[in-house]
C-alpha positions in Angstrom: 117.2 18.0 -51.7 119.8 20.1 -53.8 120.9 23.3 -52.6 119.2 25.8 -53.6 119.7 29.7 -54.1 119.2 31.8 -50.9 116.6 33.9 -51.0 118.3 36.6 -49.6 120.6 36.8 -52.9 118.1 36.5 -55.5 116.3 39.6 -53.3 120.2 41.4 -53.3 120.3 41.4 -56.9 116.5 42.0 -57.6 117.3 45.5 -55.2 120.8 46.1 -57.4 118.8 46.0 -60.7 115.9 48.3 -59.6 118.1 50.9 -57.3 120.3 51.0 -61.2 117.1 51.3 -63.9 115.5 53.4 -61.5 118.3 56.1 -62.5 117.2 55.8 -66.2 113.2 55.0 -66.4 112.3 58.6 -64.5 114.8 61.1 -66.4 114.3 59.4 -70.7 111.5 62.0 -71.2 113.0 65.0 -69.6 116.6 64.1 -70.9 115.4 63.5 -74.8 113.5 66.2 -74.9 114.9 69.2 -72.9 119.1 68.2 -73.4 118.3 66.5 -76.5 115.8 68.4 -78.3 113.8 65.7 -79.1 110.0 65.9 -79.9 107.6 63.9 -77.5 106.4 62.4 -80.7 110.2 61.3 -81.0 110.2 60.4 -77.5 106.7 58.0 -77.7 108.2 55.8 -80.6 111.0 55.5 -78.6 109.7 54.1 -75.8 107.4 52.3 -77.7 110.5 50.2 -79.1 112.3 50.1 -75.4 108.9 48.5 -74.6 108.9 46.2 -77.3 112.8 45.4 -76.4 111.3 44.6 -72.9 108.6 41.9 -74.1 111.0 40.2 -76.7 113.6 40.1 -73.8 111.2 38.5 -72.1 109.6 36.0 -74.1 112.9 34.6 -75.4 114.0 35.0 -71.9 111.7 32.6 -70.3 111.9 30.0 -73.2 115.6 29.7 -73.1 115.6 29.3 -69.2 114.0 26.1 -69.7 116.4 24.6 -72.3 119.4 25.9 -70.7 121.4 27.0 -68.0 120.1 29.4 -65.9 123.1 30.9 -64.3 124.7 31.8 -67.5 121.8 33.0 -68.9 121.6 35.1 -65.8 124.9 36.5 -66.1 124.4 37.3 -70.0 121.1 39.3 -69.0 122.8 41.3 -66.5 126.2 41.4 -68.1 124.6 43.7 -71.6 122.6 45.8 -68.8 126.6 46.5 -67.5 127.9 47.2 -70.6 125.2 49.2 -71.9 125.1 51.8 -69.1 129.1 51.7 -69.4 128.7 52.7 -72.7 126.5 55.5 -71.4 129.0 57.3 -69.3 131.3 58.2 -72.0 128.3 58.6 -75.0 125.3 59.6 -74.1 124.0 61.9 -76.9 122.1 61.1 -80.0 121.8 58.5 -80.9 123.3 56.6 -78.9 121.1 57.3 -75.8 118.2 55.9 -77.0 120.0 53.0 -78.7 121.3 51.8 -75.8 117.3 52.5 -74.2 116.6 49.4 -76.4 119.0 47.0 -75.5 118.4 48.2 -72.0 115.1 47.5 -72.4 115.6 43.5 -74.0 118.4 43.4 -71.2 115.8 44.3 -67.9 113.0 42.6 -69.7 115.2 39.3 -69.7 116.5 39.8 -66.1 113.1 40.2 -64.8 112.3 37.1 -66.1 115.5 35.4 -65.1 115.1 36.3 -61.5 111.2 35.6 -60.9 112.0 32.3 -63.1 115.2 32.0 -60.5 112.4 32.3 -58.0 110.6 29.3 -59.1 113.8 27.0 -58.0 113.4 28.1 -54.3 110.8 25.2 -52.8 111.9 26.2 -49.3 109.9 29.5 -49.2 106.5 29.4 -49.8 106.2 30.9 -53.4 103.6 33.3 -52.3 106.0 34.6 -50.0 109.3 34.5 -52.5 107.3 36.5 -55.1 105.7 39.0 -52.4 109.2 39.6 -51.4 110.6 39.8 -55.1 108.0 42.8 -55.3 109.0 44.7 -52.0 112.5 44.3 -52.9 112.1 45.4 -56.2 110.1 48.4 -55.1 112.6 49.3 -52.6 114.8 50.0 -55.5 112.5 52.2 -57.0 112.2 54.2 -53.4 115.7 54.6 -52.6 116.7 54.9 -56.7 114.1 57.8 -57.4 114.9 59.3 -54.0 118.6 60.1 -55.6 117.9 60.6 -59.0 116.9 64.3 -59.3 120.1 65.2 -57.5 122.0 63.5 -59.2 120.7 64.3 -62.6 121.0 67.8 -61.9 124.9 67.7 -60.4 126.1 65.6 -63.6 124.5 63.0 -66.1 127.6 60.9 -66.3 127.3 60.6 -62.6 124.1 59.1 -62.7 125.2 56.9 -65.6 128.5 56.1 -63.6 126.3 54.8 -60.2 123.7 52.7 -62.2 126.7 50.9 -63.6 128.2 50.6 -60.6 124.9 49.2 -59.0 125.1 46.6 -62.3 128.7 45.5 -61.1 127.7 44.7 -57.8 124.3 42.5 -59.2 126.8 40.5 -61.2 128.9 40.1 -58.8 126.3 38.7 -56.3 124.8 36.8 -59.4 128.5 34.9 -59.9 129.0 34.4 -56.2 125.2 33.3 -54.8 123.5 32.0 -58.0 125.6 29.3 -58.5 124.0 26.7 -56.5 123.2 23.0 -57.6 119.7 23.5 -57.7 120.2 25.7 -60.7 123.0 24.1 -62.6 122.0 20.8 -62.1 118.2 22.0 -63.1 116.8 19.4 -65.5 116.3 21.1 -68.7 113.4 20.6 -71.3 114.5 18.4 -74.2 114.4 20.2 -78.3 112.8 16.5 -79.1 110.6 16.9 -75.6 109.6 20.2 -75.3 105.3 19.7 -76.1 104.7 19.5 -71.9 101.5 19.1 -70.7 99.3 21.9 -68.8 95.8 21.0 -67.9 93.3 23.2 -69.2 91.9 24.7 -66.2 95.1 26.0 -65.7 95.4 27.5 -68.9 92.6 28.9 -68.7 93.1 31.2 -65.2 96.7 31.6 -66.8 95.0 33.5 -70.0 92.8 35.1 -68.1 95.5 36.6 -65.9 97.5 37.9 -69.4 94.7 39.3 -70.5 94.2 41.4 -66.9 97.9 42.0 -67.1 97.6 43.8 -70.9 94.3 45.3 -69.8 95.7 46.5 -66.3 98.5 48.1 -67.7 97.0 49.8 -70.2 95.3 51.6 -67.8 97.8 52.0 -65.1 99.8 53.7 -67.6 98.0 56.5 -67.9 99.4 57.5 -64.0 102.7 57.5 -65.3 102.0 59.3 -68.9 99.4 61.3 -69.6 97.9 62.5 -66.0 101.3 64.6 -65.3 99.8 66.9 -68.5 96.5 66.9 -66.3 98.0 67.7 -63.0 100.1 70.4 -64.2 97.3 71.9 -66.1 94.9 72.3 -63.0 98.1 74.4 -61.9 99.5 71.7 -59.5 103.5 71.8 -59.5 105.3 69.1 -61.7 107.5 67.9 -57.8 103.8 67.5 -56.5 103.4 64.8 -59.3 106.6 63.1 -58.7 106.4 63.2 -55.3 103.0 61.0 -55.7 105.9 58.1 -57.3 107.6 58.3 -54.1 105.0 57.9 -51.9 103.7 55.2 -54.4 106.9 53.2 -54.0 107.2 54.0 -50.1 103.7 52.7 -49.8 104.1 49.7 -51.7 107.1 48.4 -49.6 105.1 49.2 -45.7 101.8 47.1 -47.6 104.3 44.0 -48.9 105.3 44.0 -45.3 101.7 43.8 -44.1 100.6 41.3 -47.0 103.7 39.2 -45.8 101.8 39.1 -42.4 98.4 38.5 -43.8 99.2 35.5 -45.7 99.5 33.7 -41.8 96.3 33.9 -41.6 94.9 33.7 -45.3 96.3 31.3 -47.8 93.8 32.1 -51.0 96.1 33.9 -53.4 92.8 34.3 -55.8 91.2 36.9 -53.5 94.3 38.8 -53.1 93.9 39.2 -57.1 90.3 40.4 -56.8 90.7 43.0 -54.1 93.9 43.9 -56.0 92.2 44.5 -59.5 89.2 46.6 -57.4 91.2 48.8 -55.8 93.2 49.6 -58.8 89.8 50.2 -60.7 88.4 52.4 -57.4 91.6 54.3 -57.8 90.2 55.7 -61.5 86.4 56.5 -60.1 88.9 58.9 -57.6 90.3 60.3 -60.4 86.6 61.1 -61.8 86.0 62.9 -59.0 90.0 64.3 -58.4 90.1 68.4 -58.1 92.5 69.3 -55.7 95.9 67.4 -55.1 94.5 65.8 -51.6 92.3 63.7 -53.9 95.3 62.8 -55.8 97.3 61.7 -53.1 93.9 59.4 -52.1 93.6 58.0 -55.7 97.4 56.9 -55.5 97.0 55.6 -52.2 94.3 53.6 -53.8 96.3 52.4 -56.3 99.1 51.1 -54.7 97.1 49.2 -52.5 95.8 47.9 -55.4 98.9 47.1 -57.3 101.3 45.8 -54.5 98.2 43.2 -53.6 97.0 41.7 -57.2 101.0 42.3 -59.0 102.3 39.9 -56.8 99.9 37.5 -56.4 100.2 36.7 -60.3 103.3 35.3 -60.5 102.9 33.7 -57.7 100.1 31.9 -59.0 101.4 31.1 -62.7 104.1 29.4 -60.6 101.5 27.1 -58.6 100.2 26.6 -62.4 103.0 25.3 -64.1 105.5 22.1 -64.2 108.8 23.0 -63.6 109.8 22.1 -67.2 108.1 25.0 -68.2 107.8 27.8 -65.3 110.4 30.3 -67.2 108.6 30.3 -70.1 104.9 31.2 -68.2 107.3 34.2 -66.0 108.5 35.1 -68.9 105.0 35.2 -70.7 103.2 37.3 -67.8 106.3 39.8 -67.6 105.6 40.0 -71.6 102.0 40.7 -71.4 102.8 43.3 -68.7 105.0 45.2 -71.2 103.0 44.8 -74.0 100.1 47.1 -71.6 103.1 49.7 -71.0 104.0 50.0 -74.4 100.4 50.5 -75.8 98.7 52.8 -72.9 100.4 56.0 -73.5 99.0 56.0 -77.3 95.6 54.6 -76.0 95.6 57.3 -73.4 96.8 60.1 -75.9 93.9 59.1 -78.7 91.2 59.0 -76.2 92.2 62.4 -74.7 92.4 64.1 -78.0 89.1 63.0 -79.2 87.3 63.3 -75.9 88.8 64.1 -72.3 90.2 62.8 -69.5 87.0 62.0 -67.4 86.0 59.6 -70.2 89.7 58.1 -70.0 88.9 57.7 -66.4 86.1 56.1 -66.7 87.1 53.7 -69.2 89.9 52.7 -66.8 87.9 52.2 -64.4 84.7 50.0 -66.2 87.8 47.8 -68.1 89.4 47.1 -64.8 85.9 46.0 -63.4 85.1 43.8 -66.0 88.8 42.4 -65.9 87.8 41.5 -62.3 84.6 40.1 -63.7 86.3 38.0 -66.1 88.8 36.4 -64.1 85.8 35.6 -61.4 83.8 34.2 -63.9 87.2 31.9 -65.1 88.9 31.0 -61.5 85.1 30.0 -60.5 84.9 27.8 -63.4 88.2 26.0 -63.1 89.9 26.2 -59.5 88.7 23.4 -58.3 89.8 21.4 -61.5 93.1 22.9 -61.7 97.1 20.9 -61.1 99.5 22.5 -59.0 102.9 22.3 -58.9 106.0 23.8 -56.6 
């Protein structure tokens, strides 16, 4: 067996990235808007076209991992991330600031997929467990990055730009030094002439029905990160109440990774994992419903996470078991696609619905299209699971 990447490096670099782009993702509102006087209209397209960046950075991402090396491509990815936020420390007014938001976004976008395609190459590890860990890791970032931000934000902006770059010089570094191994450079490569590969239609089918969940999802779980801090604040609950609901969000998801890691000894159908994930993240919006005080809030996230750090996981995971090798980077890169195509469309879907109606109905819709999400894909994995092809 070739030598592969050690798990421990691919999780080093996954926790470099996050710890860095969690030092941009929180502040691009706040920072456009208050020091750069732009409008939140402004600010929407904006992030609309980071969005974008992030599903086209995918997309071709994944494709081009399967026709060609995957180190370089690696290195590349992470490499424009670098030089983007280097840019940043001595720039970072208009427009260059939200510029450089869009090639950071086709830059993460392609390193997601590059690492959770990286992931594929591991057949040591079970992939349940290499993807469950990929999550936690990544989430770890976001704890420890979002932790730091505020003070950092307020002390100096060129700080902050200055310590994600930093944290982008170290994941190239460990991507140079760790991610050269034979069972990446000598990977066998899909063919121009050859590239039509096979996928029985079982597994296309759970493998649609999981995009679909993943736009739908999204869509939905957007809304937490958008439009319900205008909601909070207006029942008169302080905006470092709301962010403090983010931390606890990512500080829960990494103690129920480490409990889902200890499950999956004693449970080995990755199916169900999607099911209960889906529900809880659908029970989470009937909270809201109900939400009047910020206890219920803290519940409803609670809920959530649950939700997300059991079913987002467990996707991957499973479009891995679905797919040849020939092909696995372009399916990562196609669910990380879908994912940001739900991002980039739920702030306006949230926004509309509130404007013409309120934000019980927009509850309530999240929480009906997340049920019959989870109807769906029962109805599909029911149909075809027992007909389906795996792969490692």
């Amino acid at each position: 067996m070739k030598q592969e990447i050690r798990l421990r490096w691919l999780l080093l670099g996954a926790l470099f990235s996050s710890i860095g782009m969690s030092f941009i993702w929180p502040l691009t509102t706040i920072y456009m808007h208050n020091r750069l006087g732009t409008s939140l209209t402004e600010v929407g397209i904006i992030l609309l076209f980071y969005s974008l960046a992030n599903v086209v950075g995918s997309v071709l991402g994944g494709r081009l991992f399967d026709r060609l090396n995957p180190y370089y491509l690696t290195i590349g990815g992470v490499s424009v991330s670098l030089l983007t936020l280097g840019s940043l420390i001595f720039n970072h007014g208009w427009p260059a600031f939200p510029i450089s938001l869009i090639f950071l976004g086709l830059a993460s976008g392609w390193t997601l997929t590059m690492v959770n395609s990286l992931g594929t190459t591991i057949h040591s590890r079970d992939g349940r467990y290499i993807f469950n860990m990929l999550y936690f890791a990544q989430n770890l970032g976001v704890v420890l990055g979002t932790a730091m931000v505020g003070y950092v934000y307020n002390t100096s902006v060129t700080l902050l730009f200055g310590i994600a770059t930093s944290l982008f010089v170290l994941f190239l570094a460990v991507a140079i030094l760790c991610y050269h191994a034979p069972a990446v450079m000598q990977r066998q490569v899909v063919k121009q002439e050859n590239q039509h590969v096979h996928i029985a239609l079982p597994n296309r089918r759970i493998m649609s029905g999981f995009f679909i969940s993943l736009v739908i999802i999204w869509i939905m779980y957007e809304q937490w990160v958008s439009n319900l801090s205008v909601y909070m604040t207006g029942m008169g609950i302080p905006m470092k109440d709301y962010s403090l609901l983010w931390t606890l969000n990512a500080g829960l998801i990494v103690v129920f990774q480490a409990l889902i890691n200890w499950f999956s000894h004693y449970f080995s159908n990755l199916y169900l994992q999607v099911y209960a994930g889906i529900f809880f993240v659908a029970v989470s919006f009937v909270t809201l419903i109900f939400a009047k005080d910020y206890l219920h809030f803290v519940i409803a996230m609670v809920i959530l996470t649950m939700g997300e750090a059991t079913a987002f996981p467990a996707i991957p995971a499973i479009v891995n078991n679905l797919t040849p090798t020939a092909v696995k980077g372009k399916y990562q890169g196609m669910a990380n696609a879908w994912a940001s195509v739900g991002k980039a469309v739920g702030p306006l879907f949230g926004g509309l619905v509130i404007d013409h109606s309120s934000y019980t109905l927009l509850f309530i819709i999240a929480a009906v299209a997340n049920l019959a999400i989870l109807a769906l894909n029962g109805v599909i994995i029911t149909g075809n699971q027992r007909r389906v092809e795996t792969f490692k």
